[in-house]
C-alpha positions as YAML, in Angstrom:
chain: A
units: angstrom
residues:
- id: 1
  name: UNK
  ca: [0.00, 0.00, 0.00]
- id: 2
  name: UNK
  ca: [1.41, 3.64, -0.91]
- id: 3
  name: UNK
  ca: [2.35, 5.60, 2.14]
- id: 4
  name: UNK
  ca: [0.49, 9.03, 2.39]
- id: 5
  name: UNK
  ca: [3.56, 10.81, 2.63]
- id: 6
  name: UNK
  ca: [7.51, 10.57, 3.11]
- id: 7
  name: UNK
  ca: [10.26, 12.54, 3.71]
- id: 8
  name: UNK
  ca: [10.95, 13.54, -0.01]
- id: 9
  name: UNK
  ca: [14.89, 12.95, 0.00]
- id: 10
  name: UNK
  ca: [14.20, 9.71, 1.73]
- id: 11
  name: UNK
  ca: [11.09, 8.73, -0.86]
- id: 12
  name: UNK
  ca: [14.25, 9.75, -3.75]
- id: 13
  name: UNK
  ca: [16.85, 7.65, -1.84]
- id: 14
  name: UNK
  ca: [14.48, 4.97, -1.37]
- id: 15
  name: UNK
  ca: [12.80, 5.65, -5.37]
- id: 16
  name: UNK
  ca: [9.85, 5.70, -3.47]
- id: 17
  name: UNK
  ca: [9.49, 9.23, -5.42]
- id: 18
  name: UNK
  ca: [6.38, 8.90, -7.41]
- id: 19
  name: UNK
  ca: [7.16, 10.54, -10.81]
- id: 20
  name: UNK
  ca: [3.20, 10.35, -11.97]
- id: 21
  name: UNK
  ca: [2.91, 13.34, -9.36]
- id: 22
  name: UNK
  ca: [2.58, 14.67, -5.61]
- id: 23
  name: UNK
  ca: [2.21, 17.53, -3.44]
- id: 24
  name: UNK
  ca: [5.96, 18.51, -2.21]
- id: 25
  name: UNK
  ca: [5.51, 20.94, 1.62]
- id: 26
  name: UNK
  ca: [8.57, 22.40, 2.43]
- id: 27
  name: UNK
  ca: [9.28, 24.75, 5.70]
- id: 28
  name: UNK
  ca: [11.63, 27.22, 6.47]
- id: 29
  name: UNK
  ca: [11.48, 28.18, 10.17]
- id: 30
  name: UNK
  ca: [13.22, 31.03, 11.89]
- id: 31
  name: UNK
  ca: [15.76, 30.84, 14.19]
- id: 32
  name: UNK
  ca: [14.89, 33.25, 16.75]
- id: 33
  name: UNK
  ca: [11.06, 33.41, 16.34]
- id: 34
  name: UNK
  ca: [7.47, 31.62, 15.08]
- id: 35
  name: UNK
  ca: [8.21, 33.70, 11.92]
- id: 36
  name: UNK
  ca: [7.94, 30.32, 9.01]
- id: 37
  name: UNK
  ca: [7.44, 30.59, 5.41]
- id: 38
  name: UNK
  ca: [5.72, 27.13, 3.70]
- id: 39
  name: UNK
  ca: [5.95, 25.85, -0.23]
- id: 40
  name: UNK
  ca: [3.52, 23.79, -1.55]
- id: 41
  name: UNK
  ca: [4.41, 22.28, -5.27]
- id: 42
  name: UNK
  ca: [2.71, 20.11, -6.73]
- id: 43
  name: UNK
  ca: [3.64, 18.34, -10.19]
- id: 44
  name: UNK
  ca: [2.70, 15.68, -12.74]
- id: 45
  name: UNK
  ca: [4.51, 14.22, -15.37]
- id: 46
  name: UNK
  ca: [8.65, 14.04, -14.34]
- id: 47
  name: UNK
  ca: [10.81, 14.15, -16.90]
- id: 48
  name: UNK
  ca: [13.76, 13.54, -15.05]
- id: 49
  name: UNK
  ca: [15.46, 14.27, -12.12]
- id: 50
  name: UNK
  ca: [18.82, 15.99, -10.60]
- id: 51
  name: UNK
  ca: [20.48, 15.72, -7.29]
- id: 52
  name: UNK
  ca: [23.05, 17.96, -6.23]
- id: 53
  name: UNK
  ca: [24.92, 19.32, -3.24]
- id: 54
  name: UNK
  ca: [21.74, 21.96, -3.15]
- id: 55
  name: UNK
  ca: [18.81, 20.05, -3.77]
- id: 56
  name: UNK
  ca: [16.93, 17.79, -5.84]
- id: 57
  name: UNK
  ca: [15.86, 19.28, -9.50]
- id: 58
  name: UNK
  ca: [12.48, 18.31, -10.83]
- id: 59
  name: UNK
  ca: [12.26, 18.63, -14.95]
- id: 60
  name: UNK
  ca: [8.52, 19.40, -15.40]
- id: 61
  name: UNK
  ca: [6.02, 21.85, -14.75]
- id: 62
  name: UNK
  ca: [4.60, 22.61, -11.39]
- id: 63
  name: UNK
  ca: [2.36, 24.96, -9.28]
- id: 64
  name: UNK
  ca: [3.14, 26.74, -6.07]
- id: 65
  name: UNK
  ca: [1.24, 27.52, -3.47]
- id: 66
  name: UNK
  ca: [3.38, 30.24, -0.38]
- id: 67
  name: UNK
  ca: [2.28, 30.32, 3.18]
- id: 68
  name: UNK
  ca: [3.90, 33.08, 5.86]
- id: 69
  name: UNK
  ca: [3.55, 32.87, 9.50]
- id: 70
  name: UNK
  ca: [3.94, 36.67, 10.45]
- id: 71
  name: UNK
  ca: [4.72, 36.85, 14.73]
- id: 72
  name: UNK
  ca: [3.03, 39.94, 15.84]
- id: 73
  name: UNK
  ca: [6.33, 41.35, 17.21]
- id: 74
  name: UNK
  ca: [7.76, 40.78, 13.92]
- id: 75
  name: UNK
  ca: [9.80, 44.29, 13.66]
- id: 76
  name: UNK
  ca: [9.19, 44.74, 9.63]
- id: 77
  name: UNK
  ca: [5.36, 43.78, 9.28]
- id: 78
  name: UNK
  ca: [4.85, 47.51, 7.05]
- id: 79
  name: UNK
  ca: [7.12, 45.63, 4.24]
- id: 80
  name: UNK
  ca: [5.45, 43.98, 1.62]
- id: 81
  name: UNK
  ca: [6.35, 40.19, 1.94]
- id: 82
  name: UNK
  ca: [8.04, 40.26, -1.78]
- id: 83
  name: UNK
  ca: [10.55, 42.72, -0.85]
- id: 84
  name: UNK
  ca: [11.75, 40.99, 2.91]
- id: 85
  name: UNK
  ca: [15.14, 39.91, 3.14]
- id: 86
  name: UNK
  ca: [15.97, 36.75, 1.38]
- id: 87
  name: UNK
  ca: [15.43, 34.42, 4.14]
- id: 88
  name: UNK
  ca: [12.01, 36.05, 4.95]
- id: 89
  name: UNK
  ca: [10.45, 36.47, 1.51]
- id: 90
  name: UNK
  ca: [7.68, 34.82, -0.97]
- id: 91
  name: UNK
  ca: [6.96, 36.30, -4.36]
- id: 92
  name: UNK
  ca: [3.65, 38.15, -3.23]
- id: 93
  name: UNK
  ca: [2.37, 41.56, -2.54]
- id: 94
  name: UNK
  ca: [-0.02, 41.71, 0.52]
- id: 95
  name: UNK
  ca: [-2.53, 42.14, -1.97]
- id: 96
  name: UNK
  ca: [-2.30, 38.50, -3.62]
- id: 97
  name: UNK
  ca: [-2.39, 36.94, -0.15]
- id: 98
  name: UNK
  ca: [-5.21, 35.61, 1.95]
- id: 99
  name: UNK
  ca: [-4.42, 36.96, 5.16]
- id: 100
  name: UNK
  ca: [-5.95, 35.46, 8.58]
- id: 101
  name: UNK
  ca: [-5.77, 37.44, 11.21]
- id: 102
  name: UNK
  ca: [-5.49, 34.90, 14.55]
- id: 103
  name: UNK
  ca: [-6.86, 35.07, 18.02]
- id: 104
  name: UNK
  ca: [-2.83, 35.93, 19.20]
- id: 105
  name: UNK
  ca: [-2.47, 38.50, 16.35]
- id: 106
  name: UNK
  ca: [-0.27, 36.16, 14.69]
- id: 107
  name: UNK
  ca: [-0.97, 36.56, 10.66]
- id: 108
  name: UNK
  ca: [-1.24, 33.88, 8.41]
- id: 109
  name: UNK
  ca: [-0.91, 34.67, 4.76]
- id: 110
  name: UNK
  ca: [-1.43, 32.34, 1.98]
- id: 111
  name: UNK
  ca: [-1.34, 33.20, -2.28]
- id: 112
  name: UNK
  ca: [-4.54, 33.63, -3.49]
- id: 113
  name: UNK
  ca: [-3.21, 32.07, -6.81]
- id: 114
  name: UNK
  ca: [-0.69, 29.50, -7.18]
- id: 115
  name: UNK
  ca: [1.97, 30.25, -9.38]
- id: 116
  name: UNK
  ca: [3.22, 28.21, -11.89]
- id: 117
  name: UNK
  ca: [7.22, 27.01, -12.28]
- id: 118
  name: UNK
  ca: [7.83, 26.29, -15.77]
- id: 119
  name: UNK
  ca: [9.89, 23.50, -16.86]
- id: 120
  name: UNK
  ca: [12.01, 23.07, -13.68]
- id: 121
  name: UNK
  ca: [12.19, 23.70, -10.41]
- id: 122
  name: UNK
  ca: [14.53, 22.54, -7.03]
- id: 123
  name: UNK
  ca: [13.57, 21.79, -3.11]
- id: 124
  name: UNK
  ca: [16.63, 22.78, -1.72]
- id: 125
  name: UNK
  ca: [18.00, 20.17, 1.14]
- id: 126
  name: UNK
  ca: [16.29, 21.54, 4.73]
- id: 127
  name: UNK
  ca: [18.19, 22.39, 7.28]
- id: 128
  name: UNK
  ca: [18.48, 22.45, 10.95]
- id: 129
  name: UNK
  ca: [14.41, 21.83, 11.98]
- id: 130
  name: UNK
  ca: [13.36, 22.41, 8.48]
- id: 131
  name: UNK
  ca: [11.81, 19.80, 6.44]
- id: 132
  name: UNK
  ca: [10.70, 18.57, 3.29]
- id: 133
  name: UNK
  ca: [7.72, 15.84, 2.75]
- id: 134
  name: UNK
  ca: [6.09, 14.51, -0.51]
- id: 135
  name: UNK
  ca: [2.79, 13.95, -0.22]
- id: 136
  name: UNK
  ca: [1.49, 11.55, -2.53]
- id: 137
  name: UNK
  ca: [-1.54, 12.16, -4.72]
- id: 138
  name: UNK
  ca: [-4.00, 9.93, -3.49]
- id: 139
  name: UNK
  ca: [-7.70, 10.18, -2.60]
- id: 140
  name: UNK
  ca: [-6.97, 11.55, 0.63]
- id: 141
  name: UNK
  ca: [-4.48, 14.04, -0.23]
- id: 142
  name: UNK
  ca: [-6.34, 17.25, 0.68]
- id: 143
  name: UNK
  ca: [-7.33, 15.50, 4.15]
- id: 144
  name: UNK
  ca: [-4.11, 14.61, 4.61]
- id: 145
  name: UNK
  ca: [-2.42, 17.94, 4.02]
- id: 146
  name: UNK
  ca: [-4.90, 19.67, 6.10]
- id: 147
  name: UNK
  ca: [-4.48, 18.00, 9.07]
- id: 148
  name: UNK
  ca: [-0.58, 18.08, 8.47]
- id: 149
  name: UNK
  ca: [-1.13, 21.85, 8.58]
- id: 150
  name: UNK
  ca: [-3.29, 22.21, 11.07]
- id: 151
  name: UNK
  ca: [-1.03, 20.51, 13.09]
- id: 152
  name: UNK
  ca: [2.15, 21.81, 12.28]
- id: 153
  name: UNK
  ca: [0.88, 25.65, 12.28]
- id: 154
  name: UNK
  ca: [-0.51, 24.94, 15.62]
- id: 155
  name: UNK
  ca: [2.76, 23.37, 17.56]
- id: 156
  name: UNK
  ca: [5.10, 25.27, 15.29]
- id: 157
  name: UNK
  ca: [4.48, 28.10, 14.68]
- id: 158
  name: UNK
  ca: [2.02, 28.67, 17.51]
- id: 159
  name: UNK
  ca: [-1.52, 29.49, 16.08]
- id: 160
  name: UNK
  ca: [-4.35, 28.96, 18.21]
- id: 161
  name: UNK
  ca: [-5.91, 25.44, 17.19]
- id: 162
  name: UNK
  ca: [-9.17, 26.97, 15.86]
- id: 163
  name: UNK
  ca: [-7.39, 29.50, 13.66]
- id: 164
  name: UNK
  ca: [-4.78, 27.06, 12.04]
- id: 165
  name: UNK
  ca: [-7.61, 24.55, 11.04]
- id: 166
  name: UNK
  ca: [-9.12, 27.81, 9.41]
- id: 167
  name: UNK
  ca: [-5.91, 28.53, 7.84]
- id: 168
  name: UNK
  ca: [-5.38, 24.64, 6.88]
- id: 169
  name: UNK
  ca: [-8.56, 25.03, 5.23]
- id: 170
  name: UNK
  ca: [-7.72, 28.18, 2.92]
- id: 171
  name: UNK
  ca: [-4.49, 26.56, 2.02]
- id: 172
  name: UNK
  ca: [-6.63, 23.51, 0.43]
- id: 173
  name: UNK
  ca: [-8.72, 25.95, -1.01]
- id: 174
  name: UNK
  ca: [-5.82, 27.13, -2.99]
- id: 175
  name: UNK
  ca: [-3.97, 23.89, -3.61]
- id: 176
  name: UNK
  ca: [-7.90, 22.84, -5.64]
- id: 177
  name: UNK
  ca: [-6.89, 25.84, -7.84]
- id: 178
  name: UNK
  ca: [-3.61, 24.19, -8.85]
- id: 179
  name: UNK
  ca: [-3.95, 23.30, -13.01]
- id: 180
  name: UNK
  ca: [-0.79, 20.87, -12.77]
- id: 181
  name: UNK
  ca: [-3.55, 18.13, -12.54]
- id: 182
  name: UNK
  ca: [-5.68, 19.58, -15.82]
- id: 183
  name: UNK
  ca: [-5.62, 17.39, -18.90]
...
């Protein structure tokens, strides 16, 4: 029976990478605070694939999907999340995200539109308490993903319970929008 998801450079290690197509979650967690940033690609179809030092290289098209756990003592809230320091950044303005306000004042922000990576695209190797999962696309993806986030938002970044099931639920919302799966 196929697992409902894997660490992805274990399921590539183990070519237990399904190459028909999955959901790939990756975090990037702060150091010094709940500030975390989320990808969400999903994609259908590989053509091949690279590792390297960096990463591991998927040759086919994809859709993204950015999430950004915002502290409410974070010291450069005013600046739009596309222009943040490297580490800190997704490629939105504040007016393509979703943005949930929480019981704590922590903000949740999440593309309104996924964005599409043409041709290739690379999950860098986490780091530290970073990770990287593929989800594989099975019935019970969506379930699966939201209670993944609804947990992980909840002990990692510290949103109340009843606000990161909210947010788990606008994040599905988006990933339906993804066109990867179109024929």
């Amino acid at each position: 029976m196929q697992p409902k998801a894997l660490d992805l450079f274990q399921a590539y290690s183990q070519n237990k990478l399904p190459r028909e197509g999955g959901y790939i979650v990756s975090s990037f967690f702060n150091d010094n605070s709940t500030y975390s940033k989320y990808e969400i690609v999903a994609y259908n179809g590989v053509k091949s694939l690279y590792l390297s030092e960096d990463g591991l290289t998927f040759q086919t098209d994809g859709n993204k999907l950015f999430i950004l756990v915002q502290p409410p003592n974070y010291p450069r809230k005013h600046i739009e999340p596309f222009r943040r320091d490297s580490n800190e950044q997704i490629p939105h303005r504040f007016s393509e995200l979703e943005i949930i306000t929480t019981k704590n004042q922590t903000k949740v922000m999440i593309s309104k539109e996924p964005i599409i990576a043409y041709s290739a695209f690379t999950i860098f190797k986490p780091t530290g308490i970073n990770f990287a999962f593929i989800f594989y696309n099975r019935q019970d993806v969506f379930d699966t993903i939201k209670l993944f986030f609804s947990k992980t938002l909840n002990k990692e970044a510290r949103v109340p319970q009843s606000d990161a099931i909210k947010s788990a639920e606008a994040i599905i919302k988006g990933l339906k929008k993804f066109s990867i799966w179109a024929s």
